[in-house]
Backbone as CSV, one residue per row, in Angstrom:
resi,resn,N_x,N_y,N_z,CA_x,CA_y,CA_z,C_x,C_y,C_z
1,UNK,88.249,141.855,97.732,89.554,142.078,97.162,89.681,141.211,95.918
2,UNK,90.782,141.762,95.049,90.524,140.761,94.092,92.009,140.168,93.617
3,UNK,92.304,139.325,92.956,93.419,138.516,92.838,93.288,137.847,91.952
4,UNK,94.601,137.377,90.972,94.766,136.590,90.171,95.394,135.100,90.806
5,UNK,95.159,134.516,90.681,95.947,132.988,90.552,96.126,131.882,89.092
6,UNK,97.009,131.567,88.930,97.034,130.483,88.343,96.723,129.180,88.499
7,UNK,96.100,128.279,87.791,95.539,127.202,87.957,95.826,126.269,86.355
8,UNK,95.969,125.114,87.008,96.036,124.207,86.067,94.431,124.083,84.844
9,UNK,94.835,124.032,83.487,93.190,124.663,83.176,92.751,123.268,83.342
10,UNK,92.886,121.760,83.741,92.197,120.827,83.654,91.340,121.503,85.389
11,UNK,92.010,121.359,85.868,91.691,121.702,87.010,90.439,122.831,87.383
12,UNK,90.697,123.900,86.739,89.950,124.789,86.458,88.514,124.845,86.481
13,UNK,88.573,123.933,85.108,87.402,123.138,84.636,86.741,122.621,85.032
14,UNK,87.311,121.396,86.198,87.149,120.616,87.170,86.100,121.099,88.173
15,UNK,86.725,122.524,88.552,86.299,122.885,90.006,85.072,124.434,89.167
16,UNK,85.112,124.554,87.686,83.790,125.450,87.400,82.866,124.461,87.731
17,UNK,83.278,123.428,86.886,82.164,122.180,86.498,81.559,121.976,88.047
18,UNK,82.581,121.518,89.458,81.668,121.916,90.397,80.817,122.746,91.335
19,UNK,81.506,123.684,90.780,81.020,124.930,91.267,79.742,125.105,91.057
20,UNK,79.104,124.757,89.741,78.141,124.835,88.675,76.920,123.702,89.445
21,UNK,77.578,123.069,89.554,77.081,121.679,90.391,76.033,122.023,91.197
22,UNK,77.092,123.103,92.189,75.804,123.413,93.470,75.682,124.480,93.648
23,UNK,75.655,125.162,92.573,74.896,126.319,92.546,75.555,127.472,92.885
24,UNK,76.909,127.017,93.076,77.817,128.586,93.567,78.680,129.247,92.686
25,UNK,79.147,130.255,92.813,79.948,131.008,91.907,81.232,130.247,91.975
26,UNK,81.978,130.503,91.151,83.359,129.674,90.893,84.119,130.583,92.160
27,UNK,84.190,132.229,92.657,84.932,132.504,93.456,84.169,132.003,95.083
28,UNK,82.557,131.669,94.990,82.404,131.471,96.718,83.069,129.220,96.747
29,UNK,82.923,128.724,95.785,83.713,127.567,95.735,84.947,127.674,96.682
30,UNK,85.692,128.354,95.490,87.370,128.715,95.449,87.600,128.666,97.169
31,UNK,86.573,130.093,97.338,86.985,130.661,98.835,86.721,129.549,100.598
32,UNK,85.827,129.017,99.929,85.032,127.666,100.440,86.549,126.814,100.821
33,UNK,87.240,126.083,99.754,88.009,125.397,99.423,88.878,125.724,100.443
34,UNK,89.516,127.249,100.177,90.546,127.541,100.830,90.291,127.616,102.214
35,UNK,89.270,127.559,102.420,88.711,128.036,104.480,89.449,126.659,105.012
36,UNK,88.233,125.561,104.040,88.491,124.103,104.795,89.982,123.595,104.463
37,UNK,90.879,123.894,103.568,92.358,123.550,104.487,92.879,124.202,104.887
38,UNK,92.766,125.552,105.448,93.354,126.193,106.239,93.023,125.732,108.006
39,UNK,91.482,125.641,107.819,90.953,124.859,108.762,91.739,123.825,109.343
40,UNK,91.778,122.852,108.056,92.042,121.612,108.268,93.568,121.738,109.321
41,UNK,94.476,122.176,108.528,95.747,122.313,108.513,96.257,123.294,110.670
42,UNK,94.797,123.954,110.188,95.072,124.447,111.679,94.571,123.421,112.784
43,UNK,93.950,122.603,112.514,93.771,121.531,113.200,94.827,120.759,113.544
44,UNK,95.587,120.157,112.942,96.857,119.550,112.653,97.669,120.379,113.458
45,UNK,97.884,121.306,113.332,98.711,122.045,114.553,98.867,122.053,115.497
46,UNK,97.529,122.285,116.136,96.774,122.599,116.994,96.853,121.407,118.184
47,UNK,96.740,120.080,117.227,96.399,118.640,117.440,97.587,118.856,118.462
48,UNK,97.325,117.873,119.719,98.964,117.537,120.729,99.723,116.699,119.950
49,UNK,101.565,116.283,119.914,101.589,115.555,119.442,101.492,113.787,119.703
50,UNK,101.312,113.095,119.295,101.055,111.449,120.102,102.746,111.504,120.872
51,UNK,101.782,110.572,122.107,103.074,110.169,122.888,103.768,109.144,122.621
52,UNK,105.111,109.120,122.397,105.925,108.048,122.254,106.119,107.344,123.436
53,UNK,105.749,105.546,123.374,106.397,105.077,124.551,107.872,104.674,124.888
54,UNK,108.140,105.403,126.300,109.333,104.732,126.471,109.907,103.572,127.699
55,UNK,111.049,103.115,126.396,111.387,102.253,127.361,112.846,101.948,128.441
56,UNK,112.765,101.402,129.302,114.049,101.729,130.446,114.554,100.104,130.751
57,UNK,115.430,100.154,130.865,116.053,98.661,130.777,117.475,98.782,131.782
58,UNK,117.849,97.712,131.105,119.853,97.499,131.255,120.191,97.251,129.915
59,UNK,119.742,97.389,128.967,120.109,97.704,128.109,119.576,96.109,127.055
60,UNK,120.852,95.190,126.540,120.148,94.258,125.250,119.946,93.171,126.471
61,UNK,119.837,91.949,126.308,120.161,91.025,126.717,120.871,90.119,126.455
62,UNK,121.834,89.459,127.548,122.744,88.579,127.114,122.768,87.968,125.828
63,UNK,123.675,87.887,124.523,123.524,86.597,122.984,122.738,87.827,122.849
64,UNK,122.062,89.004,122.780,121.852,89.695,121.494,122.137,90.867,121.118
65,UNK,122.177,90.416,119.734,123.001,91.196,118.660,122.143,91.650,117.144
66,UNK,121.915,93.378,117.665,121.252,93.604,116.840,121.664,93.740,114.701
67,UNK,123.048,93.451,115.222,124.032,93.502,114.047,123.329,92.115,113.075
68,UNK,122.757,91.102,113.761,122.800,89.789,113.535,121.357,89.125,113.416
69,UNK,120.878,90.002,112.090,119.564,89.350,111.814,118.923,88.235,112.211
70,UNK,119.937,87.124,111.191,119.455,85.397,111.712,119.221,85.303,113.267
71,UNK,120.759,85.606,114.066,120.477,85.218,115.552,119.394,86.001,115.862
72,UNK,119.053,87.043,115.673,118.394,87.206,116.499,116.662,86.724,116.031
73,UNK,116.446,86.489,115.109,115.606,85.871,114.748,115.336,84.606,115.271
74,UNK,116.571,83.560,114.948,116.604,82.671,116.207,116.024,82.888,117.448
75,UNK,116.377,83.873,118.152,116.047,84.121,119.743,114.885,84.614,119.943
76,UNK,114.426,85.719,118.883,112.991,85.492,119.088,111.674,84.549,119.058
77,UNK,112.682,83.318,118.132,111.324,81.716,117.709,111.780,80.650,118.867
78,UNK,113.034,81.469,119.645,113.122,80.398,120.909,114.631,78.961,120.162
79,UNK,114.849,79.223,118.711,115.869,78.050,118.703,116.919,77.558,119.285
């Protein structure tokens, strides 16, 4: 099939110049290019997402106050 796209011409250049490199046509590059982030990207999907840990309490502890930078800075160095 065939298709136009636009491309930045530095870019262009960029990716004849590697194309040229290793020996492939500028469209099996291109098509190359596009596999591996589609790939990529379906990976990422695909991926589970990380588990968040949680946590269960009674809630702050007595004197803290998350409003209250210093103190609580205090309470964490023990002053």
């Amino acid at each position: 099939m065939r298709t136009t796209i636009r491309m930045d011409d530095d870019l262009l250049t960029a990716v004849k110049a590697e194309a040229a490199a290793g020996g492939e046509t500028l469209t099996a590059f291109i098509e190359e290019a596009v596999r591996r982030q589609l790939a990529a990207r379906r990976a990422i999907a695909d991926s589970p997402a990380p588990e968040v840990p949680v946590f269960t309490g009674d809630g702050l502890l007595p004197g803290v106050d998350l409003d209250d930078s210093a103190a609580l800075l205090d309470l964490m160095e023990g002053r």
